[in-house]
DRENDREN-654333 format. One record per atom (N, C-alpha, C): residue in one letter; x negated, y negated, z negated. Coordinates in steps of 0.05 Angstrom, whole numbers, plus 5000, padded with zeros to 4 digits. Example, Ala and Ser with C-alpha at 12.3 -4.5 7.8 and 13.67 -1.06 7.14 Angstrom:
REM DRENDREN-654333
A473651144844 A475450904844 A473650664844 S474350454858 S472750214857 S474249994843 
***
This chain:
REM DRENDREN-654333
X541459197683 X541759477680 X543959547659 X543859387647 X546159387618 X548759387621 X549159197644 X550859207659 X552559357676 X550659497690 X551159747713 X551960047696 X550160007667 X551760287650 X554360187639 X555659967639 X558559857630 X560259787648 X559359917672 X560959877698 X561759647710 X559659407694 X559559287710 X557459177742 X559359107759 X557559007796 X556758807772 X554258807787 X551758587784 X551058467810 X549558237819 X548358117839 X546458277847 X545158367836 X542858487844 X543258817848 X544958877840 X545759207851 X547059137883 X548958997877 X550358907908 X548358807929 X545558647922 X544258557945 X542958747958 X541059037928 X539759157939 X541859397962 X543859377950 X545259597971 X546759617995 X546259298000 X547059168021 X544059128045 X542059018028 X540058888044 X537759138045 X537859348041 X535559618030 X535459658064 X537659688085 X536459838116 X534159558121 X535959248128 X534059158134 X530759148120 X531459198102 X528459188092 X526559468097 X527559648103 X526559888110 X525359868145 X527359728164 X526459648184 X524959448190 X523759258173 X522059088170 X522558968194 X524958878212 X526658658232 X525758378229 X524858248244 X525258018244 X528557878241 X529257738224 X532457648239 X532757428250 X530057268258 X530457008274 X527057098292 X528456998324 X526057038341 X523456968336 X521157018348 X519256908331 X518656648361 X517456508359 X516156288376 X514856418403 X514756628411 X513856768430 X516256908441 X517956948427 X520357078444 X520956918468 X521457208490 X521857068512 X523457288539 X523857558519 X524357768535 X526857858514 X529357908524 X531658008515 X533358218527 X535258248502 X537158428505 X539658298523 X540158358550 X542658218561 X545558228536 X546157898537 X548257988507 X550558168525 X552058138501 X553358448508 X557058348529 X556858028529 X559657918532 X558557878558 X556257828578 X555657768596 X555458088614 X553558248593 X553358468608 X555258698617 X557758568601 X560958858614 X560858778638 X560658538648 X561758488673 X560858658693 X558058708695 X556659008710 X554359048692 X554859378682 X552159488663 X550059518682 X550759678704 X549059708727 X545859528735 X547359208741 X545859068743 X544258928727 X543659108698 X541358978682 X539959218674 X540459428683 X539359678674 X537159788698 X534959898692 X533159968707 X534660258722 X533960228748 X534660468765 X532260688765 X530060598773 X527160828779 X524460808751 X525560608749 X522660468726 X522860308708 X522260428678 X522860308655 X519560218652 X520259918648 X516659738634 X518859608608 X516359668593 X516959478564 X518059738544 X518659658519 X519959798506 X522659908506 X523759708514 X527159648522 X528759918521 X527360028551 X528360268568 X526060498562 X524260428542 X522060698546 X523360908540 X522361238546 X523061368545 X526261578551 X527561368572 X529661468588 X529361728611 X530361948598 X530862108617 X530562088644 X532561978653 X532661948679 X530761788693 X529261658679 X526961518697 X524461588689 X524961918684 X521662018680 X519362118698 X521162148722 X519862148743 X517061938748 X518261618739 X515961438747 X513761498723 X514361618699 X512961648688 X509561848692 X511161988701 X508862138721 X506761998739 X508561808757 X506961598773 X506061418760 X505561358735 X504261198718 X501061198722 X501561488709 X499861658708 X497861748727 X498561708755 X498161858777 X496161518779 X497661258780 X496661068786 X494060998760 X494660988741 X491960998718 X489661118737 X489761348746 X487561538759 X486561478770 X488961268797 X486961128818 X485560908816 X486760788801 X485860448785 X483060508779 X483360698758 X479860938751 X477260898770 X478160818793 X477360798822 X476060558825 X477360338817 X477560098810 X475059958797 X474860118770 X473459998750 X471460078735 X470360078713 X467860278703 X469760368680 X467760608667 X469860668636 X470160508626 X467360458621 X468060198590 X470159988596 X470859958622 X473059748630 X476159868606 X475760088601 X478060238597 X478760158568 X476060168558 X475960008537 X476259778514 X476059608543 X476959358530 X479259278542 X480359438555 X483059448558 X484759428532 X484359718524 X485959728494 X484259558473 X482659488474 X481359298453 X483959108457 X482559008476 X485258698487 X487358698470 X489858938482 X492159078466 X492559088443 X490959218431 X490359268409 X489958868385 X488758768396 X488358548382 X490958358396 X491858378412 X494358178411 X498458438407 X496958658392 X499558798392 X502458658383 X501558498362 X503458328348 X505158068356 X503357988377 X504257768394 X506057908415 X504958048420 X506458238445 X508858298443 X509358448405 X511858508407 X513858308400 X512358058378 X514057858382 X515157708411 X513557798437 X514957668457 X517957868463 X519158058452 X521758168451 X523458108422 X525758068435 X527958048419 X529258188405 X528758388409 X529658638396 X526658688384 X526458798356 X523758898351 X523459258361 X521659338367 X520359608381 X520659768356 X521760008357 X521660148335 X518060418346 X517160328366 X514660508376 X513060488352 X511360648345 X507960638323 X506460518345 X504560508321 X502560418332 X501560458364 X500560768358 X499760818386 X501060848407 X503560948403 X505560918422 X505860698438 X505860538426 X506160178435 X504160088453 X501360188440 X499060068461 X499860148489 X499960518482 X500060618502 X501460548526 X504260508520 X506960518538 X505260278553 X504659988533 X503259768548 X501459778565 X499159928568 X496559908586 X498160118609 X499360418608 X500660548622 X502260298652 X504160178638 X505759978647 X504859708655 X501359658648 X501159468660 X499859568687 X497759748673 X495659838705 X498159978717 X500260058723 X501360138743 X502359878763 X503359668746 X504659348768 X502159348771 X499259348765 X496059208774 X496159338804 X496859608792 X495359738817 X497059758839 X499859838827 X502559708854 X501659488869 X501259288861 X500959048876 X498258958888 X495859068873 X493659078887 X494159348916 X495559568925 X496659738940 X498059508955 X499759388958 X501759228962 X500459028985 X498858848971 X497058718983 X494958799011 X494259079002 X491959219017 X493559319039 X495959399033 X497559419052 X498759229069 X499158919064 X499858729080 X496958699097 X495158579093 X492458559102 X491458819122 X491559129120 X490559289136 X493959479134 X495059499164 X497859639176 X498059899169 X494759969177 X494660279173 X494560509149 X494560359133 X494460359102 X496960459093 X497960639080 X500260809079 X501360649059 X504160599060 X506160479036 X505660559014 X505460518995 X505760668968 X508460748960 X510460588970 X513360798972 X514860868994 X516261008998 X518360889025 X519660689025 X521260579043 X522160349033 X524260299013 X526560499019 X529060438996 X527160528964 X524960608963 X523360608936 X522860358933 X521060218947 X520460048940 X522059688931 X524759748949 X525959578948 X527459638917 X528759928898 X529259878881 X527359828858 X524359938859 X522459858843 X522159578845 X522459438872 X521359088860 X524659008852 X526659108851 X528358958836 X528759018797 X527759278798 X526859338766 X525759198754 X524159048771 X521259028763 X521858648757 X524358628765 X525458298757 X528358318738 X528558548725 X530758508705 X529258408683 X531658308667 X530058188646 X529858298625 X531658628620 X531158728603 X527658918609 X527158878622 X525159068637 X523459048641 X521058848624 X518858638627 X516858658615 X514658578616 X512358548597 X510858168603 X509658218575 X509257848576 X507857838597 X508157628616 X506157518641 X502857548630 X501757418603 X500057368596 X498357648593 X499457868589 X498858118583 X497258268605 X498858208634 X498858248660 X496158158672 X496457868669 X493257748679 X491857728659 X491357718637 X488557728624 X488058098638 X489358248629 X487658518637 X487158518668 X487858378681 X486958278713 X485058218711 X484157988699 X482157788694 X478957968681 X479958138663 X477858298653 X476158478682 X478458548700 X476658708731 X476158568747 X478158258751 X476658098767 X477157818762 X474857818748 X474457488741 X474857258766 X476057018754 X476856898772 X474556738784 X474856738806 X472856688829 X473656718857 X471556608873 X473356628909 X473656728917 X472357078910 X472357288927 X474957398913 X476257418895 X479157508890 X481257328894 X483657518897 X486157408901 X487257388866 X487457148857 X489557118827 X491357438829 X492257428796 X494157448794 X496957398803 X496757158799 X498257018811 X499357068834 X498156968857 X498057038875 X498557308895 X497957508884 X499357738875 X501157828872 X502757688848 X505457738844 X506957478865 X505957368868 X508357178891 X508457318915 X505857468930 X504757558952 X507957838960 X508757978925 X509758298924 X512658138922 X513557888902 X516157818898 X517757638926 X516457528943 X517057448954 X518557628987 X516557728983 X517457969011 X520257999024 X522057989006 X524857929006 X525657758994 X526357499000 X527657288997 X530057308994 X532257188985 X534657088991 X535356899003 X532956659008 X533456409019 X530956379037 X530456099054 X527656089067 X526055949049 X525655989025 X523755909020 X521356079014 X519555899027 X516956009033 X514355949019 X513956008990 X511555808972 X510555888974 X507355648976 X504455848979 X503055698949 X502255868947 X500655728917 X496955808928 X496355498912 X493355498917 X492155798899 X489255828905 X487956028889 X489055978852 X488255798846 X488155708816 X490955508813 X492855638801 X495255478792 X495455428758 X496055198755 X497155278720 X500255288721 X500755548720 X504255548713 X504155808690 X505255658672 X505955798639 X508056028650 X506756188654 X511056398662 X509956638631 X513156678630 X513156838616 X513657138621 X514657228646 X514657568665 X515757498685 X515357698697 X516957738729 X519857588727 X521057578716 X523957518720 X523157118717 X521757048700 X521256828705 X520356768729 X517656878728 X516856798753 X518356788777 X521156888788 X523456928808 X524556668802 X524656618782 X526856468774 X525056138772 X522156168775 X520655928777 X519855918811 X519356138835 X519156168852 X521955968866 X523956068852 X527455928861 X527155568856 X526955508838 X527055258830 X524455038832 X522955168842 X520654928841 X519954748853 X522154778877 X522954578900 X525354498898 X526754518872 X529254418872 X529054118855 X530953888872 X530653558867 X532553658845 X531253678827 X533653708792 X533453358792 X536453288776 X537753008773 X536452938753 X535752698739 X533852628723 X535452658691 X538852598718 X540252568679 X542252758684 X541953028675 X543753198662 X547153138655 X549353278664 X550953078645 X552853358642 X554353448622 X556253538622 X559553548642 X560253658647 X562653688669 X564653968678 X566053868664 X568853998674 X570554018697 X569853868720 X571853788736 X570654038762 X573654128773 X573154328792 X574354268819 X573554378839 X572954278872 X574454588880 X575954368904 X578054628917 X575554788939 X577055038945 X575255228958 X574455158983 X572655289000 X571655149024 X573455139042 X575855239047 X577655279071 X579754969060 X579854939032 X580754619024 X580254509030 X578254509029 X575854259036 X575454209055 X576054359076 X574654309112 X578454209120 X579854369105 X583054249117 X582853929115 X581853829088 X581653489081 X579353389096 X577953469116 X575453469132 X572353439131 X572553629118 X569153619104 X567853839126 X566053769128 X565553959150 X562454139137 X562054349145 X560254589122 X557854469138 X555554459140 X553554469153 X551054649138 X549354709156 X547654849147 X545154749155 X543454689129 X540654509134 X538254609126 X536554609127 X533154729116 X532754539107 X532654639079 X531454429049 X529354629040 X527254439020 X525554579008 X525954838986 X528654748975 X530254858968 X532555018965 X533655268967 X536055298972 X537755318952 X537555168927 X538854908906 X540654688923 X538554588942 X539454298941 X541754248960 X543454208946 X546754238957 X547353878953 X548353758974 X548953458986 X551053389001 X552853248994 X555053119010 X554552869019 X554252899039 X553652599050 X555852519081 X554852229083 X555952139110 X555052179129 X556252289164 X554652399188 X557052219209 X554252069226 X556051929254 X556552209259 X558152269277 X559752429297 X559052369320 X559152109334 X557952009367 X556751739357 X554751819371 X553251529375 X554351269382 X556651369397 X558251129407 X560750959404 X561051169379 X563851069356 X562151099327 X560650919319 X558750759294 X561150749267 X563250749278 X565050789258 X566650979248 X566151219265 X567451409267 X565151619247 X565451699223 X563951819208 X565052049200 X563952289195 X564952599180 X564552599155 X564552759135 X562752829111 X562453049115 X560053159106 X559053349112 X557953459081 X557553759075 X558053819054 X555154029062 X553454019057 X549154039068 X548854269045 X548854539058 X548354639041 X546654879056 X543954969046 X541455129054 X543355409056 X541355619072 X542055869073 X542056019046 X543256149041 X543856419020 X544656599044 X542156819030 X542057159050 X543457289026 X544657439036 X546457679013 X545557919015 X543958049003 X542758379005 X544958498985 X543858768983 X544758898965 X543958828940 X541658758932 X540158658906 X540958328900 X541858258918 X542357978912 X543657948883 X546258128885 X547458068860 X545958158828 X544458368830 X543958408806 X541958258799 X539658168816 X538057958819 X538257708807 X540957458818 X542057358806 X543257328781 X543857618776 X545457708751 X544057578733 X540957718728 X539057678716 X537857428712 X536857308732 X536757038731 X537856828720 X540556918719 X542956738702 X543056808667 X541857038667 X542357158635 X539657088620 X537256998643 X534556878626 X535056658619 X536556478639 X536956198638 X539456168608 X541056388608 X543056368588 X541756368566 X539856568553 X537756658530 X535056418528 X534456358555 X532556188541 X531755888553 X533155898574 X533355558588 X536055548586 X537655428562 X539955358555 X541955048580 X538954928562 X539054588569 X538154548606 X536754818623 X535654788645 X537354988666 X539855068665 X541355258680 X541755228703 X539555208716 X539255148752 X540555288771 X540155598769 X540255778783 X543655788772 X545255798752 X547355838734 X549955618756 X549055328751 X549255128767 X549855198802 X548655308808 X548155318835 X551755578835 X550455808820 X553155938834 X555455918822 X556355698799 X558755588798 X558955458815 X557555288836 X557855218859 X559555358878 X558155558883 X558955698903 X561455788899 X561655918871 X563756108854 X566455898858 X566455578866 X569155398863 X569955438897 X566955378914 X568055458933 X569555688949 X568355878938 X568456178949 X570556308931 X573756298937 X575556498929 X576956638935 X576456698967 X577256908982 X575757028999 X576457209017 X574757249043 X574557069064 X577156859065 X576656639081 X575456479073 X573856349053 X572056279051 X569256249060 X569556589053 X566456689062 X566956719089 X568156709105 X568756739134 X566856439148 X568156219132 X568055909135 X565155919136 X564856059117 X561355989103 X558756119125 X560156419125 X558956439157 X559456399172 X561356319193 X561356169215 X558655889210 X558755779189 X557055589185 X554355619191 X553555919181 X550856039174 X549655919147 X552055809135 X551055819114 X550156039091 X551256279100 X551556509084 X550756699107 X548756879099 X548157109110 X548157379105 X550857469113 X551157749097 X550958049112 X548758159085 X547058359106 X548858579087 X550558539071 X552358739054 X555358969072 X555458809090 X558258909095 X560958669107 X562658719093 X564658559096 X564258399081 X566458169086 X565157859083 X567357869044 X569558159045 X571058119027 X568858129006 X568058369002 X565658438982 X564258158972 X562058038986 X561557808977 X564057598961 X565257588976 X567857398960 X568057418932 X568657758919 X570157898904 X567157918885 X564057928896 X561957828879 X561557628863 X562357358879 X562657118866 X564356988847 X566457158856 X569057148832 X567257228802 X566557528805 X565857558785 X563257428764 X562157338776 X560357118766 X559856968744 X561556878746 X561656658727 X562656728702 X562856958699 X563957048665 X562457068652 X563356868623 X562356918602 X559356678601 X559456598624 X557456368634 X557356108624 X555455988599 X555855758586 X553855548603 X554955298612 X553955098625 X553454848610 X552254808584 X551754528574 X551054328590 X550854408616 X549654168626 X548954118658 X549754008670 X550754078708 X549453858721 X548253948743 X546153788759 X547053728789 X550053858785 X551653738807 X553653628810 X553553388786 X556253198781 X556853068807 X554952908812 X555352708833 X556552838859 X556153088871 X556453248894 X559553278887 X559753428864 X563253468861 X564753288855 X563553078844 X565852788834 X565852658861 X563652688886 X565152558914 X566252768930 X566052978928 X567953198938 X570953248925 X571553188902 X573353088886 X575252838897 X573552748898 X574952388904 X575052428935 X574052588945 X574752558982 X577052808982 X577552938968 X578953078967 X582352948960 X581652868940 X584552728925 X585552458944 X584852408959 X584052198980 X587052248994 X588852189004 X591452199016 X591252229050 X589251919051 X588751919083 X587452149101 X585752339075 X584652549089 X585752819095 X588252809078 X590952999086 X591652979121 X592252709125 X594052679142 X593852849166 X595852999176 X596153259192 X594853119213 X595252889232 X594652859251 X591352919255 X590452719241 X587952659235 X586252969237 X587853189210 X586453419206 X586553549233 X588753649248 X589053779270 X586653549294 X585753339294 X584153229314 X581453319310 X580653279283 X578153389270 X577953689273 X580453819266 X579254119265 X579054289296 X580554229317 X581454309333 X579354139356 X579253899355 X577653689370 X574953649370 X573853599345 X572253489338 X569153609322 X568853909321 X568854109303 X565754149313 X565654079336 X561854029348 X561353789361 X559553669365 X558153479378 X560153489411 X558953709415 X559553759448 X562553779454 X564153869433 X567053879440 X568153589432 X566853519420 X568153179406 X567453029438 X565752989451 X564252929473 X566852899491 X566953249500 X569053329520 X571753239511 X572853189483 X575553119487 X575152859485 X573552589482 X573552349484 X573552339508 X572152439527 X571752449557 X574252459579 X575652739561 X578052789577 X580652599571 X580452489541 X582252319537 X582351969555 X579652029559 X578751659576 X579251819600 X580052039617 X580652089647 X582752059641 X584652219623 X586952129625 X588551779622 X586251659608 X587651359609 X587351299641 X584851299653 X584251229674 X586751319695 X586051579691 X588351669715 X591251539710 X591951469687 X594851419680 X594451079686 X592850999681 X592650639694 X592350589725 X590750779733 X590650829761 X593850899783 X595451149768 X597751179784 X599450929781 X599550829757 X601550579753 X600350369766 X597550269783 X597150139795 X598550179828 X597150469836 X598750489854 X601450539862 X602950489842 X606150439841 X606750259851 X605250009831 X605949759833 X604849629859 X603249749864 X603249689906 X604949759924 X605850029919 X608350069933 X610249909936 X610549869919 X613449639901 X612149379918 
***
């Protein structure tokens, strides 16, 4: 103090007048062990704001209280009423009991701390959970009996289940099914939680995969966006050893010029991307293709923001496990024009329900920004697509023009071996009958 009347800075005048907001906001400044729901960072999210922001329906703190999506707020409300339907009062009760005794956990599962009070917080929570309860219990009752009226139209419902997988836009999984569990204890006559949410997320796919999960699963998820993003990968053959990699693979119209040929296969996965060796005819054992095995990808309109998201959980909290991240730098080396994506569907490897094939192209470009990969699960696929690439003999024009022009199906490889052995025939045949004349 003696100091500060003699003009002189002290340590302790400078810390308090530096460090006084955070301490007023009582912030965590390192996540707590439960974090698991974030803020999209901000170098990933210029690329499109659009696709991390809720369109119809804000869950969580994140987005509470946005204008423009006060409308669902109302339907919150509307759904609490019917749930009411559901259960007894006192159910209502230990609802917020629940809440109430894990508030702290709850908010440590976000990254950002909640500036809500107390009650505000419970509230927004039980509001936001019994509305996904009762969405998807509606949802259900509606797959099971036809006559049963939608709970939205459809373009509603299609942007509510993609809200409902951003990752800024979430509530802990755990939050979800215990207050399930309180109305219907697990047993045979109910459908899980679980079960439930796979039953509402799946409906629209992007790929064929098709998972059924038994009644009783143990899978740790931490919200909807996981759960998508564990629905995607749980049939994917991940490589045992991880490795770092730099090396990049020319686009698909490269690649088929040096003769790789695209195929399109049903894997358990639509991850599991494979270059392998394919006879051509049964009857030339030596005559082999490579073939570059890669599952369907459907392209909606949601595809991309979908993805978006999926890539920005895996960025924030599966660093070391970037599956989904992996997969569309994949695509993103192949795919850099519209001829590409042309290649890709002719293949059926790509199914695009968007429009023109440019759009998709000009999606994948953007992709990859700002996208950190410690660690790639598709060395081996690109270091022999690499090496068949850099390959000289697979240039050679002749060769390419026989393969691309000749050889390009089963049935046309067939017909030009066929027509090429008439023509020997016929041409050994007239020179026979020459040489009789003679």
């Amino acid at each position: 103090m003696e100091g500060e009347r003699n003009g002189l800075i002290t340590f302790a005048s400078l810390k308090e007048h530096k460090e006084r907001l955070v301490d007023e906001e009582r912030e965590n400044l390192e996540p707590q062990p439960e974090c698991c729901i974030y803020r999209v960072p901000k170098s990933i999210r210029k690329a499109d704001e659009e696709a991390y922001t809720p369109q119809v329906i804000s869950i969580g703190p994140l987005h509470h209280g946005k204008e423009e999506l006060a409308y669902m707020e109302k339907q919150k409300i509307r759904y609490r009423r019917e749930f009411s339907e559901r259960i007894t009062p006192e159910t209502w009760q230990e609802f917020v009991t629940f809440i109430e005794n894990h508030e702290q956990r709850i908010r440590n599962c976000y990254e950002e701390a909640s500036k809500l009070e107390k009650l505000e917080f419970i509230t927004m929570i039980l509001y936001d959970a019994v509305f996904i309860i009762e969405l998807f219990l509606k949802h259900e009752e509606r797959i099971r009996d036809r006559s049963k009226p939608a709970p939205y139209n459809a373009p509603l419902q299609v942007d509510i289940r993609l809200d409902l997988v951003l990752l800024e836009n979430q509530l802990p999984y755990f939050v979800l099914e215990e207050l399930y569990m309180i109305v219907f204890p697990s047993n045979i006559h109910h459908l899980s939680f679980l079960h439930l949410s796979c039953v509402f997320f799946t409906s629209s796919s992007i790929s064929n995969d098709t998972p059924i999960f038994p009644r009783n699963v143990d899978v740790q998820l931490k919200h909807f966006t996981d759960l998508k993003r564990y629905l995607m990968t749980m049939r994917f053959s991940t490589p045992q050893n991880l490795r770092r990699s730099t090396l990049k693979i020319p686009c698909a119209v490269k690649l088929q010029e040096s003769g790789v040929r695209f195929k399109l296969v049903e894997r358990e996965s639509f991850l599991n991307i494979t270059f392998e060796k394919k006879r051509l005819l049964s009857f030339m054992p030596w005559f082999k293709v490579r073939e570059l095995q890669i599952p369907v990808l459907k392209i909606y309109d949601s595809t991309e923001p979908l993805l978006r998201n999926l890539m920005a959980l895996e960025q924030c909290h599966y660093p070391s496990e970037t599956y989904i991240c992996n997969y569309i730098n994949v695509m993103d080396s192949l795919i850099n024009a519209e001829e590409d994506v042309d290649l890709l569907v002719e293949a059926g490897i790509i199914r695009n329900h968007v429009g023109d094939n440019a759009k998709v192209a000009n999606m994948f470009k953007k992709f990859g920004k700002k996208i950190v990969l410690d660690y790639f699960c598709y060395c081996d696929v690109l270091e022999d697509l690499k090496a068949h690439y850099d390959n000289p003999w697979n240039h050679a024009v002749s060769t390419l023009k026989l393969k691309r022009v000749y050889f390009n199906s089963l049935w046309r490889g067939t017909g030009t071996v066929a027509a090429i052995l008439l023509l020997v025939l016929t041409l050994v045949q007239t020179i026979c009958a020459i040489r009789q004349v003679v």
